[in-house]
Structure formats: structure tokens, C-alpha cells
LUMRO-815816 format. One line per 5 residues: number of its first residue (from 0); for each residue x, z, y of C-alpha. Coordinates in pm, 1 decimal. Layout:
! LUMRO-815816
NUM = X:Z:Y | ...;
END
This chain:
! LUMRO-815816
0 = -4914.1:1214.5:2895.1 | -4554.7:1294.7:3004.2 | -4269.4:1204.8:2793.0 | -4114.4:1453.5:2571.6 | -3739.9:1620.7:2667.3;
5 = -3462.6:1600.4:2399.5 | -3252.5:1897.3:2310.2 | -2953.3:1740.6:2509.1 | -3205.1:1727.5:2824.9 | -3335.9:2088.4:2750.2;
10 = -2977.1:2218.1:2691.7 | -3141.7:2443.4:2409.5 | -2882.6:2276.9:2093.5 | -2568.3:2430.2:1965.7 | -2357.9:2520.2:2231.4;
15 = -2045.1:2301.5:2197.1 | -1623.4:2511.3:2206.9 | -1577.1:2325.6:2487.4 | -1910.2:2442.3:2708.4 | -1783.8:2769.5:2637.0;
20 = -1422.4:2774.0:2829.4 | -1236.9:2746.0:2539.3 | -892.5:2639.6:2439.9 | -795.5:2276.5:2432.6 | -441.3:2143.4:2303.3;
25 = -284.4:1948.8:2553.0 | 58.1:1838.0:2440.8 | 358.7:1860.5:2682.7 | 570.6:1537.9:2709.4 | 972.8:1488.5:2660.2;
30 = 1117.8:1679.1:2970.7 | 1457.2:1696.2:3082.4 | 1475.6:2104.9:3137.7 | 1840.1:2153.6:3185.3 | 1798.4:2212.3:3582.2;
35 = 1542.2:2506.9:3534.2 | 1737.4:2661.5:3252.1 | 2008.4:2723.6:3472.7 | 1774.0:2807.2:3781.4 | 1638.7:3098.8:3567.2;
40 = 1978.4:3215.4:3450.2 | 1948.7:3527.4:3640.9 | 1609.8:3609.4:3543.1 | 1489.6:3930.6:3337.8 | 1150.3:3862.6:3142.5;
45 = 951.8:4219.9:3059.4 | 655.1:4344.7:2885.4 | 486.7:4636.7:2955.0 | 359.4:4862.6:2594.7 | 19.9:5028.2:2723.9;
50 = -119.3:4797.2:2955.3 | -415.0:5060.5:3027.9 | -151.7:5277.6:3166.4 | 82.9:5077.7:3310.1 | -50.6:4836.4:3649.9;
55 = 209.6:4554.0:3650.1 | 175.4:4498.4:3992.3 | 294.4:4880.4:4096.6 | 607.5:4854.1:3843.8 | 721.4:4549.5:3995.5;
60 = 754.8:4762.1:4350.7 | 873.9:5107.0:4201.9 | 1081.3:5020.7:3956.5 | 1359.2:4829.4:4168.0 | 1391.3:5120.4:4374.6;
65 = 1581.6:5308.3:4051.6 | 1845.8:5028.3:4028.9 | 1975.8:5110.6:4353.9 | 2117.2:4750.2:4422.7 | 2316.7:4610.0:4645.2;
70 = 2140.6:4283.7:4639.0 | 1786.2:4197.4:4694.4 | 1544.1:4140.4:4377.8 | 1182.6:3944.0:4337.9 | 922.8:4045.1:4051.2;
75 = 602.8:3836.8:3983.0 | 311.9:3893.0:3733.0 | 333.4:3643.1:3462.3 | 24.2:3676.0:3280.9 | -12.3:3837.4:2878.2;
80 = 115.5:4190.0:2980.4 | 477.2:4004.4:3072.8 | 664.9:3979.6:3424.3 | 1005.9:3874.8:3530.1 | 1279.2:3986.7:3771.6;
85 = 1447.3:3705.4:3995.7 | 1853.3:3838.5:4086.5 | 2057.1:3704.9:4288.2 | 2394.6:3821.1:4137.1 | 2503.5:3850.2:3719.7;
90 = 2651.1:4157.3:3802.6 | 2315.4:4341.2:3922.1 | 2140.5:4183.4:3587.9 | 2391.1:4359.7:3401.0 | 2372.8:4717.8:3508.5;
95 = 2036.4:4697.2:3457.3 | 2025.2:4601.1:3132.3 | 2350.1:4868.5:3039.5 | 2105.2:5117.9:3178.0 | 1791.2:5063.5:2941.5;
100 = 1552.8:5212.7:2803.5 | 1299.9:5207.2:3133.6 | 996.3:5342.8:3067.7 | 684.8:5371.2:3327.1 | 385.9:5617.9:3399.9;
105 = 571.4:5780.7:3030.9 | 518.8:5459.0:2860.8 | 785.1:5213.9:2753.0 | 913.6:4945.2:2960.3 | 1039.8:4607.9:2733.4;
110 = 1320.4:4444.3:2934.5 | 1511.8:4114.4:2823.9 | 1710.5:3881.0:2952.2 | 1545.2:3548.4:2971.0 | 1579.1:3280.4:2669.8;
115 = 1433.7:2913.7:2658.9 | 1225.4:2967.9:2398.3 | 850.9:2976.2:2283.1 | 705.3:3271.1:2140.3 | 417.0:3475.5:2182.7;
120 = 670.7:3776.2:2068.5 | 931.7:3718.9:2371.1 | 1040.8:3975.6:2488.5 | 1046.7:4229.6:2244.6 | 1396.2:4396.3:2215.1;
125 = 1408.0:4743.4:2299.5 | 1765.1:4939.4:2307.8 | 1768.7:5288.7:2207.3 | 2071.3:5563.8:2192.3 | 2015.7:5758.3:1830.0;
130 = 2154.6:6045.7:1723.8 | 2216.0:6110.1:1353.9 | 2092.1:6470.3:1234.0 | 2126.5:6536.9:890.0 | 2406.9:6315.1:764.2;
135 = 2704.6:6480.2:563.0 | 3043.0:6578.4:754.7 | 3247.1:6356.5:568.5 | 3068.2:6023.3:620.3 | 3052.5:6049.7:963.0;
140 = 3233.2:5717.1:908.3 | 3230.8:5363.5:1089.6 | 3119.9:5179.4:784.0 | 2821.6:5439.3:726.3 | 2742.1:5385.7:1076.3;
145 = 2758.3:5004.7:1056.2 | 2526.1:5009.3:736.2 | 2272.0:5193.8:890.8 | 2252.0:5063.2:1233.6 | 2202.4:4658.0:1069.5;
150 = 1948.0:4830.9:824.2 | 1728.4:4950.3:1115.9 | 1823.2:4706.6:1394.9 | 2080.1:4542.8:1557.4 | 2432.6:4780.1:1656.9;
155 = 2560.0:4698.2:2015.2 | 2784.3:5034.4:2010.7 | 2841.1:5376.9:1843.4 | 2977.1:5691.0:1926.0 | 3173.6:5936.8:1688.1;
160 = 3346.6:6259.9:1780.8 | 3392.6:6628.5:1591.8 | 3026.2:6748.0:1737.2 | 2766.3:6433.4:1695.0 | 2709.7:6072.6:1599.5;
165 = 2473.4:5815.6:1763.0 | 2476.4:5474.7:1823.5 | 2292.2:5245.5:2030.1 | 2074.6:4964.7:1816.9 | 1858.6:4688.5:1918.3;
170 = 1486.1:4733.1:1799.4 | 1168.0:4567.6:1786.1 | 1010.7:4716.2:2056.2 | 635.5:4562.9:1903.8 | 714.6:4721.9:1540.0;
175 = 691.2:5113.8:1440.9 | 1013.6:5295.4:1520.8 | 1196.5:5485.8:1217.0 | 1238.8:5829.6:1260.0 | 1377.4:5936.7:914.2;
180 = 1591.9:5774.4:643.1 | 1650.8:5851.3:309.9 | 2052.0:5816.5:235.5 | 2140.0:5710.4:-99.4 | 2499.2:5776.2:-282.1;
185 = 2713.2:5653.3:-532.7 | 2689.6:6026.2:-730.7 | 2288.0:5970.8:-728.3 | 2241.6:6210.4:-478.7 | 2094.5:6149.1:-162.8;
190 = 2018.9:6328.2:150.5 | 1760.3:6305.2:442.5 | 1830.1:6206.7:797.1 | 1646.2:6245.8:1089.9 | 1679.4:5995.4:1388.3;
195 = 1635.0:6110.1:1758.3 | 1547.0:5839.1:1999.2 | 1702.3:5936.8:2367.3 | 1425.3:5854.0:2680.3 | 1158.3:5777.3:2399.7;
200 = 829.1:5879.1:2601.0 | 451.7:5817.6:2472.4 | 394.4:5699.3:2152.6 | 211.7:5714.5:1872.9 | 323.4:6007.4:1612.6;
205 = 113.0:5870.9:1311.1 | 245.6:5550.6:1293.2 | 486.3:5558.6:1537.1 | 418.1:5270.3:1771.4 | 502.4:5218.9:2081.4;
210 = 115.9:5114.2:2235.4 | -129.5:5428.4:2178.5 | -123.0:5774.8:2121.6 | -224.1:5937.6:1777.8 | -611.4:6034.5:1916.8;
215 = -620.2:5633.6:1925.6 | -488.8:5550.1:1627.7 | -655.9:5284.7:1422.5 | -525.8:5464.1:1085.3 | -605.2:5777.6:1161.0;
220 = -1001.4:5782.1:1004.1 | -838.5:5588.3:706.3 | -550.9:5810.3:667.0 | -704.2:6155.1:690.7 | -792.8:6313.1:382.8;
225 = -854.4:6660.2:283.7 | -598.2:6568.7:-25.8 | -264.6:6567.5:145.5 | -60.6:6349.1:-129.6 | -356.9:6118.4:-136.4;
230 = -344.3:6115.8:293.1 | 62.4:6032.4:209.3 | 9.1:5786.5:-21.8 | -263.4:5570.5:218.0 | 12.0:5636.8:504.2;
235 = 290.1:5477.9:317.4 | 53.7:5213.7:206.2 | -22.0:5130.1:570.3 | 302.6:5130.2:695.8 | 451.3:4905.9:381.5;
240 = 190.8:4668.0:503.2 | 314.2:4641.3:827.8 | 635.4:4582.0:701.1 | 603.5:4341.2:489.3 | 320.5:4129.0:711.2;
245 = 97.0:4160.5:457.9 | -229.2:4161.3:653.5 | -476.4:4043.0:379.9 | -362.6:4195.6:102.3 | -300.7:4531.5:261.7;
250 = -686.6:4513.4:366.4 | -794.0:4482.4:45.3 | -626.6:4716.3:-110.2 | -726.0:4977.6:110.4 | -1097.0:4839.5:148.6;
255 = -1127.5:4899.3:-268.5 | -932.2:5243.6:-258.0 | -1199.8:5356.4:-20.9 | -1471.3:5260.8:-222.5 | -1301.4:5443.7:-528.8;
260 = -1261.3:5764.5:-347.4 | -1524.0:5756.6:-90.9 | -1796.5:5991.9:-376.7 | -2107.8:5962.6:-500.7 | -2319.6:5888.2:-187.5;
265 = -2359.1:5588.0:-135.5 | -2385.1:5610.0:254.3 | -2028.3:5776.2:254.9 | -1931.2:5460.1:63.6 | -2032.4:5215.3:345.7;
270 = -1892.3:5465.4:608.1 | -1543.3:5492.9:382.9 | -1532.2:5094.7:400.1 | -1587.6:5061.0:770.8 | -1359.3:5279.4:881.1;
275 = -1104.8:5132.8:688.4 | -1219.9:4796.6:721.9 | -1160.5:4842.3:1105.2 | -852.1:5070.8:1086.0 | -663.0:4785.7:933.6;
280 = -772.4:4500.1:1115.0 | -755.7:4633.4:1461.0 | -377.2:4708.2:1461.7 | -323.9:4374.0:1237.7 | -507.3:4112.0:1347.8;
285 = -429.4:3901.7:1648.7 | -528.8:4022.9:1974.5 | -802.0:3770.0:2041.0 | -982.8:3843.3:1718.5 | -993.4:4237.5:1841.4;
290 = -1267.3:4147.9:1972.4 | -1492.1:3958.5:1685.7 | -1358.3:4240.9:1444.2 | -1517.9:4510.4:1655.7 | -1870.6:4276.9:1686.6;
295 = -1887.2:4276.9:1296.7 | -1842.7:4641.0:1241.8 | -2211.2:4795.6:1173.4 | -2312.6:5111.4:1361.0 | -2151.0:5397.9:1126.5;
300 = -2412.7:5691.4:1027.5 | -2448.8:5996.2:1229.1 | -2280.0:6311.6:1016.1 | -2522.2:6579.9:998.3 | -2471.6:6953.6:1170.4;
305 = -2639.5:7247.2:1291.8 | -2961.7:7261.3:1509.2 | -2937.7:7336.7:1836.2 | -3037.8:7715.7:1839.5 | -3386.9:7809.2:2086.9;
310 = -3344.8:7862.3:2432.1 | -3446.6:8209.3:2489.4 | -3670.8:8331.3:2763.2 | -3661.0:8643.6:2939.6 | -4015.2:8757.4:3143.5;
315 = -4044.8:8994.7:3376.8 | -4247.1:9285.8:3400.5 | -4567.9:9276.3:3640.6 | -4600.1:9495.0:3878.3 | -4861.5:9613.6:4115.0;
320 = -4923.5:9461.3:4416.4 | -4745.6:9547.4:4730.2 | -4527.2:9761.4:4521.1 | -4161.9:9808.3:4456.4 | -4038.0:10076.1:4273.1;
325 = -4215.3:10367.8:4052.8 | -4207.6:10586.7:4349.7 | -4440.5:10412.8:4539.7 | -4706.2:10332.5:4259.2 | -4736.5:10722.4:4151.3;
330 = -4772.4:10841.8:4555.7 | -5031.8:10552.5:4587.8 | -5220.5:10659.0:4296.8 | -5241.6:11045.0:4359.9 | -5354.0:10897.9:4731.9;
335 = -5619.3:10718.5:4573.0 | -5714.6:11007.0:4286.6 | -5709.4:11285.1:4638.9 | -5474.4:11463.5:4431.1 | -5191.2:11478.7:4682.6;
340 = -5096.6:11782.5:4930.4 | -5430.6:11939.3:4804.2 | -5590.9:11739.9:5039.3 | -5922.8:11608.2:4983.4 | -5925.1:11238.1:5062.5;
345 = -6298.0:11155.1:4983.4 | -6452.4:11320.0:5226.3 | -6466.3:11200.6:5598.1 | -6284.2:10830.5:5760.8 | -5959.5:10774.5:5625.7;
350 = -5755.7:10753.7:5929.6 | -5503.8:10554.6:5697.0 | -5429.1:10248.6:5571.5 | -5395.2:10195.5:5203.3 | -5040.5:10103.7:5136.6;
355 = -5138.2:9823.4:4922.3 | -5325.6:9680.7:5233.7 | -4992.8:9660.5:5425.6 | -4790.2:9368.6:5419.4 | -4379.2:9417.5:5406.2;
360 = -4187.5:9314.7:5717.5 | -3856.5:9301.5:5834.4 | -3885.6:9409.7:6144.5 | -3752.6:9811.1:6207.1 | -3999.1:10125.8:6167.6;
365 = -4133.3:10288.4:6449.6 | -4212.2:10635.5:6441.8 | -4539.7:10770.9:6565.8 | -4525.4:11006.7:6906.4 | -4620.5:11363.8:6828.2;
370 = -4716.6:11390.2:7203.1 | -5064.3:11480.9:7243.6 | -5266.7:11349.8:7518.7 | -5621.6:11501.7:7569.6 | -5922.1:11217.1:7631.0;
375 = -6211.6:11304.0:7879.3 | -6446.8:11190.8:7585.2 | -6327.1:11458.4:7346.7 | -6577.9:11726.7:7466.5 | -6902.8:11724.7:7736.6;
380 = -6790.6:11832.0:8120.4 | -7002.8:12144.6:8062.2 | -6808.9:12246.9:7754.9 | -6718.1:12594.4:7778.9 | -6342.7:12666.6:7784.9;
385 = -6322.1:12849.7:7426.6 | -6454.2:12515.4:7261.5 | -6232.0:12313.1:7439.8 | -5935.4:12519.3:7284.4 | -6107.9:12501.8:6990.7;
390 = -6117.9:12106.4:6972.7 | -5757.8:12074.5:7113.5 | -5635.1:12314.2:6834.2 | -5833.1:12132.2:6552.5 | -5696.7:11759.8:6699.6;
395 = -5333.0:11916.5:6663.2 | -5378.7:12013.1:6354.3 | -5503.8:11675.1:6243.1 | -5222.1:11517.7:6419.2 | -4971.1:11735.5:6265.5;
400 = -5127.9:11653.4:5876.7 | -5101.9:11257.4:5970.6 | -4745.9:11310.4:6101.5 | -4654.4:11498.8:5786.3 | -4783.1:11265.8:5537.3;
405 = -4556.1:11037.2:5643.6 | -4280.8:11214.2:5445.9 | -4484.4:11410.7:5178.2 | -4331.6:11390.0:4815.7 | -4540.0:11157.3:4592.5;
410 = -4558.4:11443.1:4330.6 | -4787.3:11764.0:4327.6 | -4658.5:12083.4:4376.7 | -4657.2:12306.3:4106.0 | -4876.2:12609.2:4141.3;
END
């Protein structure tokens, strides 16, 4: 008897982290980097917002050819939805970044000038023009303008004359943009502003991201309600969450609101929790746990509806054979009752052919030759010469019905 295999031999045990590709920590020793800091001095590091959209290896060869430099520039791919820009000048690295916001296939285009440092978050600024709608005459003001460009970003410059205010700030191109801003005064009154983002293209108009549209919103099932304050209040709860990076807690929250609100069926309860369960997590959660998150999520039940109506079938009406239209079925029925012309059809040959017999062709009508030809058989050689009249007239006369028949009307004549 043959020895038995273990479960190492049989490779049927727990599959180890390491037998699966995964990750393994390797730490980097003490380098001297000073040399390739300056080397990359002229570099630009970007990041593209919708990489479903937006093929990194086309934007590195069309968007160069906007910048219009004098001066040749290299782009590579650089792996996690980032690339760079090599220059050869500081003075082509600047234009281009005076001339942000890009944006590509109408999505946003992150561009930043390269930093030593580590972060899975590099690069993320994102400059914007913003114009200020809805802020009082009288405090269009530089301190106003300073407060609110530090509150929602970082203020490179402003612009104030007797028609508009805007000023350019520094956002977080990964975070939800702000679009309105409630403006609070010393008298206790306050007034509502909206922001207007110059060259903002595609995003998201629910939560106001940068990466989706709102039909793929994560919020969105969570969100709508038929109660609009209550569809407010779960907005503002989402977006506070985001904020404030509070992933776990905002789950929760929303997980046991769900189950509060979701009614008495207890299938709409489980539905209520999934949706939110995955509306949360997808848009919070790191982007290689997307994937477990989705895994966990049971099938949701299918909603109910109406029937598909019956197919309805039409049938046709028979017909007689060798027949097409009424016409012909009432002249071959008075042919067949020896109603028609008066003529008596049952008595002798019938020297034609039913028309139910015949067989439709395409090929053209020929019309019979009246022309009468005598035959030597029609009557003895010692047939007197009033008979033969006689037998010519009556084979006329038959010739003439038969020709006549032809175009007879299919209805009797009245008497």
C-alpha cells in the first residue's frame, strides 16, 4: 500500500497571503536623495479624476500640444491614476501652472508641482477662479474676501472692481467642492452666497465630487426619499461625515436611521440597510477594500411591477383555393351552379377549364385568335353544301360564346 500525501504535498491547506501575490513590507534603507531632488526640480506630478474616462496614455500626447511651448516636454505613466511632466526650462513649468484648471475628455485634470514627499494623497491641489454671487455691496471688501477664501481653501489672488468679485483659491481636488455659503454678521443677520467655479466640467451634482456623475452616486439610493426634509437631513448627514472623516460612525448612524424609517416589511428593512450599508462604504472606504465591500453585499430583492401584457395575434381569413378577391369566387360559383349568361353548363363537354384548376403565373396573357379555320374532319366529303354552312355557322357561334366568356360579368343580368 502506497504512502499517504500530506496537505502541504496535496496543496489542498489554507492558502498562505503570500501564495496569493500579496503585499510584503520591505523597508527602504538611509539614502542620500539630495541629487534626485534637484534632478526632478522641473517636474509636474498629475492625477487624473475619472480614470474610466480619462486614458493616461492619450493625455500625456494631447495635452502638451495646448501649452504651446517653446521647449520640448516628456510625460510617463506612473502607476495609481498619477503621471508626471519632465521640462526643461522653470519658465515653461510656470505658465502652465498660471494657466490651470486643465481638464480632459470634460473631466478634471489634477496638476502639481512635484514635492519630496510620501503620500498616497499627492497630488491633490486643484486651483479654481470663483466668483462671489450673492454677497452684499458694501462688503465687497479685502478682509471679507480673505476670510472666506482661508475658510474654503487656500487664496493665491483676488479680484475686486465696481461689477464682480472672485478670487482664485487652492482646493482639495479629492474632497467635495462648496458651492454655497451661508454668511454670518455681527447684526445676526446673514445672507446666502453662491460660488461659481470657472472651467469646472463633469462632476457630481449630489455630492459634488469631482470622480462620478450623479446617476453613479453612491448616496443617491440612501439619500432619496419621498420626504424631502428627511432626503436633506440624510444629505447633510453624509456630507458632515465626509468632513469630519468620520467613516465609522457616519455608517452607523445611517445604517440604524434606515432601519427606523425603512416600514413595516421586513424585506424593505434588509433592502433599506444594504443600500445604505454600501452607499457609505463605497465612497469612504479605501480603494482596495471597494472591492471586499461589494463581495459582502447580498443580492437586493427584485421590486415588484406590472405583468407583461399578452401578445396579441391577428389570423387571417381563409380563402378559397386559387382565389383572390370576391370577384372571382362569386363568377366561379355561378360557373359551377350554370347560372351565368343563361347558359346551361351541365349539359354537353365543358370546353373549359375550371378556374380553380389553373395555376397563377407570371408570365403575360395571350389572347385566343378569333380566326376560324375549317378541318376536313368536321363533315363527310359527300356532305351536301347546306349542312356544311350549317356546321360552319354553328362552330362560329360556339367560338364566339368561348371568346365572350372571357370577359362576361360574374353577376346575372337582371330580367
Amino acid at each position: 500500500m502506497s504512502r499517504r500525501y500530506t496537505k502541504d504535498e496535496k496543496a489542498k491547506g489554507p492558502v498562505s497571503e503570500l501564495s496569493q501575490g500579496g503585499r510584503m513590507r520591505i523597508r527602504a534603507p538611509d539614502l542620500d536623495t539630495s541629487a534626485l531632488i534637484q534632478d526632478n526640480s522641473l517636474t509636474l506630478i498629475g492625477r487624473v479624476t475619472n480614470p474610466q474616462e480619462q486614458k493616461i496614455w492619450t493625455l500625456i500626447s494631447d495635452l502638451p500640444k495646448k501649452w504651446n511651448l517653446d521647449k520640448e516636454v516628456s510625460g510617463s505613466d506612473l502607476g495609481h491614476d498619477c503621471f508626471q511632466f519632465r521640462f526643461e526650462s522653470e519658465e515653461d513649468l510656470r505658465m502652465v501652472l498660471a494657466n490651470r484648471p486643465y481638464h480632459f475628455c470634460h473631466w478634471m485634470v489634477i496638476l502639481q508641482r512635484w514635492e519630496p514627499t510620501i503620500s498616497r494623497s499627492f497630488p491633490s491641489h486643484l486651483p479654481f477662479w470663483i466668483s462671489l454671487k450673492g454677497l452684499p455691496l458694501h462688503y465687497w471688501h479685502q478682509k471679507m474676501i480673505y476670510k472666506m477664501g482661508h475658510e474654503l481653501g487656500t487664496l493665491e489672488d483676488y479680484e475686486i472692481s465696481k461689477t464682480s468679485a472672485r478670487m482664485r483659491i487652492l482646493l482639495d481636488g479629492l474632497q467635495p467642492i462648496t458651492i454655497e455659503a451661508i454668511v454670518e454678521y455681527a447684526s445676526g443677520e446673514e445672507s446666502l452666497v453662491s460660488l461659481e467655479y470657472e472651467g469646472l466640467e463633469n462632476h457630481c451634482t449630489f455630492c459634488y465630487r469631482l470622480t462620478h456623475l450623479r446617476t453613479d452616486c453612491p448616496h443617491a439610493p440612501y439619500v432619496n426619499c419621498p420626504d424631502p426634509t428627511e432626503s436633506a437631513a440624510r444629505r447633510q448627514q453624509v456630507l458632515d461625515g465626509e468632513a469630519n472623516g468620520l467613516m465609522e460612525e457616519t455608517a452607523a448612524r445611517i445604517i440604524a436611521q434606515a432601519k427606523e424609517t425603512a416600514g413595516a416589511s421586513s424585506s424593505q428593512a434588509v433592502g433599506e440597510e444594504n443600500l445604505t450599508r454600501h452607499a457609505v462604504l463605497r465612497l469612504l472606504s479605501p480603494a482596495n477594500e471597494e472591492s471586499q465591500v461589494q463581495a459582502t453585499l447580498p443580492a437586493l430583492p427584485r421590486g415588484g411591477g406590472r405583468p407583461p401584457a399578452p401578445k396579441r395575434r391577428t389570423t387571417l381569413s381563409r380563402h378559397l383555393n386559387g382565389s383572390v378577391s370576391r370577384k372571382n369566387n362569386l363568377s366561379r360559383t355561378q360557373r359551377l351552379s350554370g347560372t351565368g349568361n343563361g347558359r346551361d353548363t351541365t349539359v354537353g363537354p365543358s370546353r373549359r377549364t375550371p378556374r380553380s384548376s389553373i395555376r397563377r403565373s407570371n408570365a403575360p396573357r395571350q389572347r385566343r385568335s378569333t380566326q376560324i379555320t375549317p378541318s376536313p374532319n368536321l363533315h363527310p366529303p359527300n356532305a351536301s353544301s347546306p349542312d356544311i354552312a350549317a356546321g360552319q355557322r354553328r362552330i362560329r357561334s360556339e367560338l364566339q360564346d368561348e371568346q365572350q366568356g372571357d370577359f362576361q360579368s360574374p353577376y346575372p343580368k337582371l330580367p
